[in-house]
C-alpha positions in Angstrom: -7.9 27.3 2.3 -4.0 26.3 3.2 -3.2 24.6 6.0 -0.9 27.0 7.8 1.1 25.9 10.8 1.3 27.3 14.1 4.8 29.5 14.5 6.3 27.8 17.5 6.9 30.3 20.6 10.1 30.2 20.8 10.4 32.9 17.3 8.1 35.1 18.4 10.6 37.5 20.1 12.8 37.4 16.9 10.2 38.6 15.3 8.7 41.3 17.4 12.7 42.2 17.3 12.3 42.4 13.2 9.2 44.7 13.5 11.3 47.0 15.7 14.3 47.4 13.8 12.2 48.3 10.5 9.9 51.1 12.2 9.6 54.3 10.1 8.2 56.5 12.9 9.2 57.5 16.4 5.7 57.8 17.7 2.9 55.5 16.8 -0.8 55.6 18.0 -1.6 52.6 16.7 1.1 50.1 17.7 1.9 51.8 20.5 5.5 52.2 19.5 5.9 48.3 19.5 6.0 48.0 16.1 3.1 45.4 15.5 -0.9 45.4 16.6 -0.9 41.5 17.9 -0.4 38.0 17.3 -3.0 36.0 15.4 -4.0 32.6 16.4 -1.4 31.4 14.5 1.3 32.9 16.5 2.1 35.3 13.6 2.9 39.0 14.1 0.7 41.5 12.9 2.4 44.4 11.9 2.0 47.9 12.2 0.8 49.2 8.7 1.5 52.7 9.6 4.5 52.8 11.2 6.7 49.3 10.1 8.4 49.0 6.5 6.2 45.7 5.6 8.8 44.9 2.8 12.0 45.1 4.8 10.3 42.9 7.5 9.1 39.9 5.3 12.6 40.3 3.2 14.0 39.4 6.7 11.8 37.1 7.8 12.0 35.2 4.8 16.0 35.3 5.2 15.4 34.2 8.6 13.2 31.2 7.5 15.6 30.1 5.1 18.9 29.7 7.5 16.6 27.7 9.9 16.1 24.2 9.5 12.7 23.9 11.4 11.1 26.5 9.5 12.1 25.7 6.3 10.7 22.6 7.4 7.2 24.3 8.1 7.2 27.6 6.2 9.5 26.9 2.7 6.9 26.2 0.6 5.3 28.9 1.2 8.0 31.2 0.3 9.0 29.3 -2.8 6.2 29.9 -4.4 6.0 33.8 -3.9 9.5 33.9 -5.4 8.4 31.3 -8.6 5.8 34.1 -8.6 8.2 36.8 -8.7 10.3 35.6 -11.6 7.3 35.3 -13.9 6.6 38.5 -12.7 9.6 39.6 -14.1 9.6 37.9 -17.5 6.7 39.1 -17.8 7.3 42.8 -17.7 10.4 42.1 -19.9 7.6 40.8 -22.3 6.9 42.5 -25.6 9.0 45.1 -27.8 7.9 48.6 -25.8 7.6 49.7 -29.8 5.8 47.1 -31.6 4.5 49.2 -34.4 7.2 49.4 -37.2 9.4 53.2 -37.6 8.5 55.1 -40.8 
């Protein structure tokens, strides 16, 4: 299992404030209208999954990462190689000829 390291508390607010700003609903049961459940013990948000757009929050969050030093420091690799994964993703539905069987 990685090794992931412990978000220091001073980015915590900046990230509750992401979780807000992506909220699909008004009213939320679950979250309480906070726009995440908790922190684990790593000091990471845990998100609403019913009422928070989980892709426009870690599209954020990784821009976020990216412009600071510190966490780029703790958090790049990470990232780097979900996007590595991404662009084989993308070769690989490029891939074949959609028609591979030759016209009459």
């Amino acid at each position: 299992m990685d090794d992931v390291p412990k978000l220091p508390d001073q980015y915590v607010p900046i990230a509750k404030e992401m979780a807000l700003k992506h909220r699909t609903k008004k009213k939320c049961k679950t979250c309480y209208d906070r726009g995440y459940q908790g922190i684990n013990q790593l000091n990471l948000l845990i998100t609403c999954h019913k009422c928070v757009d989980l892709d426009a929050v870690v599209e954020e969050w990784r821009e976020f990462v990216k412009d600071t030093p510190e966490l780029v420091e703790m958090y790049g690799d990470y990232f780097e190689a979900q996007e590595e994964d991404g662009e084989e993703g993308e070769e690989a539905k490029a891939g074949p000829d959609p028609k591979p069987y030759p016209q009459p």
